[in-house]
Residue, then its C-alpha position, 0 to 999 in steps of 0.5 A: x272792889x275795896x283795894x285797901x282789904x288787899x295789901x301792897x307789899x313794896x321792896x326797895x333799899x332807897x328809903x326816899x322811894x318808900x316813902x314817896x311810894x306810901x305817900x302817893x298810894x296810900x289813900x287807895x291801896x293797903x301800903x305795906x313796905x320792907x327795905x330788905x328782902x329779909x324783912x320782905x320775907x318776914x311780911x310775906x310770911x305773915x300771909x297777908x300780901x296779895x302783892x309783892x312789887x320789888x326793885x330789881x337792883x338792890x345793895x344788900x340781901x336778894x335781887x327783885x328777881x330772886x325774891x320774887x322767885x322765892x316768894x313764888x316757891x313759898x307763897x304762891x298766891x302772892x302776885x309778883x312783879x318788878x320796879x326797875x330803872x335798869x333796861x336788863x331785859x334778859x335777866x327780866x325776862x328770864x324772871x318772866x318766862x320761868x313763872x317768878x315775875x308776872x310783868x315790869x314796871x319800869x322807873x320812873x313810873x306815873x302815879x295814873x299807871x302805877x295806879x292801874x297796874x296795882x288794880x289789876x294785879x289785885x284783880x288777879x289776886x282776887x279772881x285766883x284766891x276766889x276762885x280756889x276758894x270756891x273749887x275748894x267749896x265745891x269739891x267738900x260739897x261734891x264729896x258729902x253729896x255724892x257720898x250720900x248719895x252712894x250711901x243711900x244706893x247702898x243701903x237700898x241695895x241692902x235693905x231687901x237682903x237683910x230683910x230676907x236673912x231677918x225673916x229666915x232667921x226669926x222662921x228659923x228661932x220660931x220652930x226651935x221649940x218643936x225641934x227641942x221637943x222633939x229631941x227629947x229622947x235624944x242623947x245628952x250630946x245631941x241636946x247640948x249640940x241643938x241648945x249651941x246651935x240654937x243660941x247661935x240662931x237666936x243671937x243671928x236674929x237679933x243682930x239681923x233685926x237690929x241690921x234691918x233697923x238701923x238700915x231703915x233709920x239711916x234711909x230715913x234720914x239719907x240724903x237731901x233730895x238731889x237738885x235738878x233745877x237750873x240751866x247748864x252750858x254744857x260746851x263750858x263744863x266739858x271744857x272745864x273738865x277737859x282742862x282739869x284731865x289735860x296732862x293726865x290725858x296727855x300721858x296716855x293718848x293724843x287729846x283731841x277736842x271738838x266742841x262746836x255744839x253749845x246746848x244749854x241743858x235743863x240740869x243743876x250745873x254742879x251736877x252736870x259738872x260732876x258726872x261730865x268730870x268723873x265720866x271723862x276720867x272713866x274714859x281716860x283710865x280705860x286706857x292703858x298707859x305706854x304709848x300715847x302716841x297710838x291712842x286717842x281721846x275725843x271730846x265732843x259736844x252734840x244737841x239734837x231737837x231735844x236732847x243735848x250731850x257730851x260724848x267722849x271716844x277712846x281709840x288704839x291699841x291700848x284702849x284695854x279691853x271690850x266690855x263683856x258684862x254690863x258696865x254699870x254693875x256696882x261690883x265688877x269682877x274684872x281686875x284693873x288698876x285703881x280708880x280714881x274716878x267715881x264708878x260708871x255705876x254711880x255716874x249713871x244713877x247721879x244721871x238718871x237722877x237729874x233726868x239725863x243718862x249715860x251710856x257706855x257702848x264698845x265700837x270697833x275702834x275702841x269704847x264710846x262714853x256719852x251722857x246726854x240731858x233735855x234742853x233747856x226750855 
């Protein structure tokens, strides 16, 4: 990796020590430097720091510590650590445990360490900001995705109604002509009531046929074909949303995580990833919030001869109540707080459309939420 693409920032009020420190690190690392935490602050908010490496005692304006702890209020990505020859470790320390210093370098430091710890300082900066970066992707990916993907469940569902009210609606507008022949001897009123009620008709068929065609232009062009290739670790993306919902979890039921089966699974892992996630938020908003203590949540990896799966149960008093209808209907009835998770019904078709499925069955203890897919060959 090219260390010189991410920049050093170093702070110390001695001047013989920033130039010492730019003049030995130069050639490898991107050297920015500041003798003044104003001036320290003024680089960081440029956005161009990947770290920032403070002396701890300094004349005038902030300590290491305290600029470190600002920098992680204001510039979060910034890895911070502290260059100190002052053996004040509680102050340190504290730095450490509160999240505003990630280590210490003590004084005087070896050009061979210094030179090591700034590479995996960098190391951390890259992995952290890479990987947001790639989350970010994912989840714009994820969402244009699944929201076609909805879209074209909708407008399938869609298609047949409003192909049924078009062919009503153009029966209807055909036989207009003999009713109106019919009501010639009518009274005027009567006539001017059908000749309403006809234009009415007649603009409900054209609104119906333009409908009709608009829903058969966008099913042409709905969604690209959801992949299914590819192999998934399937114990390493239900830990991956068993750390996403943890705290969220947490505040509703002891967590409990057991995943001794590792399947590999033959499924496109964006797509194992996203139904493993939105079916364990499922999961957890069937339990209402209160008394975490009395419920919980299990987190289970299983693989047979041929199938591998997730299977998520909810237990206690507050595991709302047992499914009376099915519970992949697109359109529940029964109220309930807002979720934040995509419904069963299109978790199970997300499923169904990389050959796996999920089932959801009540138990006598609370509900069972399993997705299962073939392993991988």
């Amino acid at each position: 990796m090219d260390y010189k693409v991410y920049p050093v920032l170093y702070v110390d009020d001695d001047r013989a020590n920033l130039v010492s420190f730019q003049y030995l690190l130069e050639d490898r690392f991107l050297i920015l430097t500041a003798s003044h935490s104003d001036e320290a602050l003024r680089i960081l908010e440029t956005g161009r720091v990947a770290l920032l490496l403070a002396d701890q005692r300094m004349e005038a304006g902030l300590s290491g510590v305290q600029l470190c702890a600002v920098a992680r209020d204001r510039f979060p990505d910034v890895v911070r650590m502290i260059v100190t020859a002052y053996t004040d470790i509680h102050t340190l320390t504290g730095g450490i445990n509160d999240g505003q210093i990630s280590r210490y370098i003590s004084k005087p430091w070896r050009e061979e360490e210094m030179v090591a710890t700034l590479q995996m300082a960098i190391d951390a900066y890259h992995l952290g900001t890479f990987t947001k970066e790639l989350q970010v992707r994912l989840l714009k990916w994820e969402q244009l995705s699944t929201s076609s993907f909805v879209v074209g469940h909708l407008l399938h569902d869609l298609c047949n109604p409003a192909a049924a009210l078009h062919d009503n609606l153009s029966f209807t507008v055909s036989r207009l002509p003999g009713i109106q022949d019919a009501l010639r001897e009518a009274s005027p009123a009567l006539r001017a009531t059908f000749g309403e009620i006809a234009e009415a008709i007649t603009d409900a068929a054209t609104a119906a046929q333009t409908m009709v065609e608009r829903i058969n232009h966008f099913r042409q062009g709905e969604t690209a074909t959801i992949p299914t290739s590819g192999v998934t670790n399937l114990e390493r993306v239900a830990r991956v949303a068993v750390a996403i919902v943890r705290v969220e979890v947490k505040k509703r039921a002891a967590f409990v995580v057991e995943m001794e089966a590792r399947p590999r699974v033959q499924a496109d892992p964006t797509r194992v990833s996203q139904i493993v996630l939105h079916l364990l938020v499922n999961a957890m908003e069937s339990i209402i919030p209160g008394d975490p203590q009395q419920n919980q949540l299990r987190v289970s990896t299983f693989a047979t001869s041929e199938l591998g799966g997730v299977i998520i149960e909810v237990s206690g008093p507050g595991r709302g109540t047992p499914h009376d209808a099915n519970p992949f209907d697109p359109f529940p009835s029964a109220a309930g707080p807002p979720q934040r998770g995509l419904g069963l019904a299109v978790v199970h078709d997300l499923a169904r459309a990389i050959k796996g499925d999920v089932t959801v069955t009540d138990t006598p203890t609370g509900k069972r939420y399993a997705v299962e897919f073939l392993l991988a060959q």
